[in-house]
MARKESE-625339 format. One record per residue (C-alpha): x negated, y negated, z negated. Coordinates in nm, 3 decimals. Each point is the difference from the previous one (the first is absolute). Layout:
N
R       c1       c2       c3
R        X        Y        Z
...
***
This chain:
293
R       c1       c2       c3
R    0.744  -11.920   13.268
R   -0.324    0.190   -0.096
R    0.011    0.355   -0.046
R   -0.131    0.144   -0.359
R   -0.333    0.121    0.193
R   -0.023   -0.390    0.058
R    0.102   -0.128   -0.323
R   -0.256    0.296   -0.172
R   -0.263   -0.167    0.192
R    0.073   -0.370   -0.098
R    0.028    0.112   -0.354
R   -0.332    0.175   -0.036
R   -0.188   -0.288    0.155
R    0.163   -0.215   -0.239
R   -0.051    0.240   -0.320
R    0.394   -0.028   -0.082
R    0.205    0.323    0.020
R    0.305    0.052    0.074
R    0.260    0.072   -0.247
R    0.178    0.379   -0.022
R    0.390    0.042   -0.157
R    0.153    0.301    0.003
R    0.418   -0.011    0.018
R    0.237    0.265   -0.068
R    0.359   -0.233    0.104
R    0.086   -0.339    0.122
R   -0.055   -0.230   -0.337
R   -0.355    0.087    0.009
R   -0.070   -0.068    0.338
R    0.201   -0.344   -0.034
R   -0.190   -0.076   -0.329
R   -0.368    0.049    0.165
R    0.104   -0.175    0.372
R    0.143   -0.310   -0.257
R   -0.348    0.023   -0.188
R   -0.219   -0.020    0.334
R    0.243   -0.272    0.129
R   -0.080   -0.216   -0.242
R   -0.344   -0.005   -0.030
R   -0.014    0.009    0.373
R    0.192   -0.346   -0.032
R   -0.200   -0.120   -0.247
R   -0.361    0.004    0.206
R    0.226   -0.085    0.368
R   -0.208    0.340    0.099
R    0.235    0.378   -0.006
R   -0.201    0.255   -0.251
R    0.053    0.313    0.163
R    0.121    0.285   -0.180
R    0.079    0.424    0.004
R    0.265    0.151   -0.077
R   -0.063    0.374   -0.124
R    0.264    0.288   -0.055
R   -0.178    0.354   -0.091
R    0.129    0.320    0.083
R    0.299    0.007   -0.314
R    0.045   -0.388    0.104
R    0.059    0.057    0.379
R    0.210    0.340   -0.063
R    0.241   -0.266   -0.220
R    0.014   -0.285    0.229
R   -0.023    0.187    0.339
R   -0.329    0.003    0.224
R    0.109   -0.205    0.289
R    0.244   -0.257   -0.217
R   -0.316   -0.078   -0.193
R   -0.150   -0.089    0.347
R    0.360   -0.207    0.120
R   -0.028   -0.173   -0.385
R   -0.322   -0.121    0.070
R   -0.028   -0.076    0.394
R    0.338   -0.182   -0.106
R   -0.234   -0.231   -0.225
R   -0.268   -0.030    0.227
R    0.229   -0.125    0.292
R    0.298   -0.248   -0.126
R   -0.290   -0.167   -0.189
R   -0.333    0.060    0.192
R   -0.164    0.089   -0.300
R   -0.293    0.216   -0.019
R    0.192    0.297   -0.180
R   -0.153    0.388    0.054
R    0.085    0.304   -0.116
R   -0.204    0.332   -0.122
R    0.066    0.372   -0.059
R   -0.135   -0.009   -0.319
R   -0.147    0.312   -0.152
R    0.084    0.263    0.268
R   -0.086    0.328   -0.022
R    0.115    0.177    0.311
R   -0.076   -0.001    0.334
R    0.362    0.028    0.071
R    0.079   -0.324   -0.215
R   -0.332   -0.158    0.091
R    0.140    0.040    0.337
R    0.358   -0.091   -0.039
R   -0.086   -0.338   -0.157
R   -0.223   -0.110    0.339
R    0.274    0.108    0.239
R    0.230   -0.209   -0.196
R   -0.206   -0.302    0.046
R   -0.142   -0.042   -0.323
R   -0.345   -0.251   -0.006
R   -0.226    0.221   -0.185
R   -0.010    0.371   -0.147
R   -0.195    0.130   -0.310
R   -0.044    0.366    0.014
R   -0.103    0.065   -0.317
R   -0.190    0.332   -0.034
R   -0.189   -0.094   -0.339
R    0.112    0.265   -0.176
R   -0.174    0.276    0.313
R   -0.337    0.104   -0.082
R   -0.239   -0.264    0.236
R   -0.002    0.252    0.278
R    0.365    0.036    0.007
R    0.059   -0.359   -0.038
R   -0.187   -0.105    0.282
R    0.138    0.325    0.254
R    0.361   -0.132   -0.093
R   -0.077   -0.378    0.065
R   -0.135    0.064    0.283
R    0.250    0.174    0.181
R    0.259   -0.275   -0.161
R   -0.250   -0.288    0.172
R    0.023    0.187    0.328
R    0.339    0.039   -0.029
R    0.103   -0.327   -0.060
R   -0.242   -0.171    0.288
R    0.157    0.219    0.256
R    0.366   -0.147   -0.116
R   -0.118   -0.385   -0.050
R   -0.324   -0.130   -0.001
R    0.106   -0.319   -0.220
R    0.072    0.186   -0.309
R   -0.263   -0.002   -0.282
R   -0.129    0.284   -0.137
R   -0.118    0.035   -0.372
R   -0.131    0.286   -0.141
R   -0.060    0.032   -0.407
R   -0.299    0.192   -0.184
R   -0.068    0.067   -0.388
R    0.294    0.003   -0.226
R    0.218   -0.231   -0.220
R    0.319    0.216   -0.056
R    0.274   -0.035    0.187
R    0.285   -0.099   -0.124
R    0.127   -0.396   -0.099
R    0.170    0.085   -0.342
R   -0.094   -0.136   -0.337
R   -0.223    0.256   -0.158
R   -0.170    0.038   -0.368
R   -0.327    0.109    0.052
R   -0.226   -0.032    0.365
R   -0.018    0.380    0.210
R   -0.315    0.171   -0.108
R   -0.082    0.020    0.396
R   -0.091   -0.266    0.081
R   -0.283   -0.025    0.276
R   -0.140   -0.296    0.167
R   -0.149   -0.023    0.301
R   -0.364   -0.047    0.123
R   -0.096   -0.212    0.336
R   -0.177    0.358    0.151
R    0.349    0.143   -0.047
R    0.184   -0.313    0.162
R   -0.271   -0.014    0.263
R    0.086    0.388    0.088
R    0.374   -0.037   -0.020
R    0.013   -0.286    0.231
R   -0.248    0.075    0.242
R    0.158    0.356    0.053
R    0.397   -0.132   -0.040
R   -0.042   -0.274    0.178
R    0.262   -0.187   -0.241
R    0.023   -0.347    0.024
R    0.027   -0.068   -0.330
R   -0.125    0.132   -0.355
R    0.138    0.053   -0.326
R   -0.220    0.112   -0.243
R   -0.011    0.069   -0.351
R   -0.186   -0.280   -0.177
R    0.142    0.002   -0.363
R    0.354   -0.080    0.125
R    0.271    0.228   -0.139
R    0.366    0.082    0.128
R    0.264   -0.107   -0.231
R   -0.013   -0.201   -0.368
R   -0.096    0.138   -0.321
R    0.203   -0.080   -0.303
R   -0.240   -0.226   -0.155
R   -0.001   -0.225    0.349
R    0.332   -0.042    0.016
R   -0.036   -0.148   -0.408
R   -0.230   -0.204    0.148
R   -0.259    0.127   -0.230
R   -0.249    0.071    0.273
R   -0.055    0.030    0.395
R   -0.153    0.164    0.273
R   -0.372   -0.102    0.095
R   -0.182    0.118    0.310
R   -0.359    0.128    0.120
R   -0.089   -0.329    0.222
R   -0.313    0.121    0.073
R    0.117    0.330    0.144
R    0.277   -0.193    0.208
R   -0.283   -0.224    0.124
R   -0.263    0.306    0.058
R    0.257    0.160    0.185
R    0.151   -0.272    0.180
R   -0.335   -0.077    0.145
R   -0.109    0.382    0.076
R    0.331    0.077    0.192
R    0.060   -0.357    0.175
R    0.397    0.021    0.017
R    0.282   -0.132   -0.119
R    0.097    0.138   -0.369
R    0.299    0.065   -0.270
R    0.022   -0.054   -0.290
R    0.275    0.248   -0.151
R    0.159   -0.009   -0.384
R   -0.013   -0.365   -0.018
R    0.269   -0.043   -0.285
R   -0.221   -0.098   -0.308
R   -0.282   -0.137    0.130
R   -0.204   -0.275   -0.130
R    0.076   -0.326    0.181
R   -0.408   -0.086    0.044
R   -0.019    0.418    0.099
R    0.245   -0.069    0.263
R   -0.220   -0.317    0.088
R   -0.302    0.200    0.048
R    0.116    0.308    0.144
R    0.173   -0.210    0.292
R   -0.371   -0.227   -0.013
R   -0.214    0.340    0.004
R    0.186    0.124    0.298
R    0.399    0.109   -0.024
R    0.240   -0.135    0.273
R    0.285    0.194   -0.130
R    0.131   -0.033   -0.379
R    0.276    0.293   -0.126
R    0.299   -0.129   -0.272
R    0.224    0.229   -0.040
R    0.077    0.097   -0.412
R    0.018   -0.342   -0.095
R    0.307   -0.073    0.291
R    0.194    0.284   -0.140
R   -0.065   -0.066   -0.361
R    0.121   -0.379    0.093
R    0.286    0.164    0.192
R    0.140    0.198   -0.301
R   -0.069   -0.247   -0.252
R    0.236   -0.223    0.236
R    0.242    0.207    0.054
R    0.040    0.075   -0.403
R    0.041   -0.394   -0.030
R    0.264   -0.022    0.271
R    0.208    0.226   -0.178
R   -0.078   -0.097   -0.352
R    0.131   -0.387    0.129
R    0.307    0.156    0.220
R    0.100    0.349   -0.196
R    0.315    0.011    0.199
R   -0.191   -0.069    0.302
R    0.080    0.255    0.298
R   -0.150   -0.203    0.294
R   -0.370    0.126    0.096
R   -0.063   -0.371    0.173
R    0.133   -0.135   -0.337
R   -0.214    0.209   -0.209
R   -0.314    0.027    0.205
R   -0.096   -0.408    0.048
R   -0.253    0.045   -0.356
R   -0.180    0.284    0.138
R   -0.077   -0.144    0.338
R   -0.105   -0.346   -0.239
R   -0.232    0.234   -0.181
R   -0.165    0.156    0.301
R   -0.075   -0.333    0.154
R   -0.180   -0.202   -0.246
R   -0.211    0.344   -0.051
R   -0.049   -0.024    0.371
R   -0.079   -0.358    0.013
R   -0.251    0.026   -0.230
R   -0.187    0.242    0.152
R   -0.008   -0.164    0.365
R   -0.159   -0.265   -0.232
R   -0.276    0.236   -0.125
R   -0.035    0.164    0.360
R   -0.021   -0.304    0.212
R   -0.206   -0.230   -0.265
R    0.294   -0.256   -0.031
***
């Protein structure tokens, strides 16, 4: 089995990314592993996949059952499963998550002036090498909110990042990979989930920056997107693609339909099959977009 160091490298030479789900309970996880199963079966090749919980997600599920979920998957069906901290901002939690074997850690200090961002990632980075050198360490810059919620108008904060900032963070961090802001946005607005429009990103910057900085890179707030952004952000450089709002709104919508169809329904396993249908054909269509199937 190939570590995610290993599978980041593979995917960047091939100019596919890897595909990012966030969970918050068991349907979820069942509805993306089903999604990434059958694709997988479909090209006779396994599409490897993350798994991310964020702070809120891993203080629901439990840090190290997240990791037991997941190793679970990755051994009774040698499948190249991982798992990140997503969006961590303590040491403490940055911490906890590598000591209970998870593959990769974000600290996320984006919201830190640049000086503070890069003192706290750096001490996480050190940190984390002296515990396990395998796990991956991502560090984030610029801002795109922070929060996966549907929304009515975009944050007026928004700030993207330049390659002289991502070429400072990482060469001072020493992160192994970047997120940066590049027009991507956590969350949905209101008008994206009407379908009335979507997200579209800076592919220059991604590819400026991707070149200036040389490492592996993130791209976070991918609910929304454009399906020929997501094509050329992975093409200009991005190994790593967030979804995360579009999975929960899939979630609730399915769990509203399992109880509209059963009202008397009191079984979870009963009432939970339509949202772990939803999640996976979001899922599967997105390993499509990331891996140019």
């Amino acid at each position: 089995m190939k570590t995610l160091r290993e599978v980041l490298a593979d995917v960047d030479a091939r100019h596919v990314a890897i595909g990012h789900f966030n969970i918050s309970e068991l349907a979820a996880l069942n509805g993306i592993f089903a999604a990434a199963q059958e694709i997988s079966a479909s090209r006779h090749d396994n599409v490897p996949i993350l798994i991310g919980v964020s702070e809120g997600e891993r203080e629901f599920i439990g840090v190290r059952r997240a990791a037991a979920l997941v190793k679970s998957l990755r051994e009774e069906y040698d499948y190249p499963i991982f798992l990140n901290a997503d969006h961590t901002h303590s040491f403490e939690k940055a911490v906890e998550a590598a000591k209970a074997g998870f593959d990769e850690v974000l600290f996320d200090g984006s919201a830190l002036p640049m000086e503070e961002n890069i003192a706290e990632t750096k001490k996480v980075v050190a940190a984390i090498r002296a515990i396990d050198s395998r796990v991956v360490i991502e560090g984030e810059i610029g801002y795109i909110g922070t929060s996966s919620e549907v929304i009515a108008e975009k944050p007026a904060n928004l700030a993207l990042s330049t390659s002289e900032e991502a070429v400072r963070f990482v060469k001072e961090t020493g992160v192994d990979v970047l997120a940066p802001a590049v027009g991507n946005m956590h969350g949905l607005l209101k008008t994206m989930v009407a379908g009335i429009e979507k997200k579209h990103l800076d592919i220059a910057r991604i590819a400026d920056i991707k070149k200036a900085c040389g490492v592996w890179m993130t791209l976070h707030g991918g609910s929304g997107t454009a399906d020929e952004d997501f094509k050329a952000a992975v093409a200009a450089g991005m190994d790593i693609v967030h979804v995360s709002s579009e999975l929960r709104l899939a979630w609730r919508r399915g769990v509203e339909a399992g109880l509209t169809a059963s009202p008397d329904e009191i079984a979870p396993y009963k009432i939970l099959p339509p949202a772990a249908e939803g999640i996976k054909k979001i899922v599967a269509d997105r390993l499509k977009l990331f891996n140019n199937l």
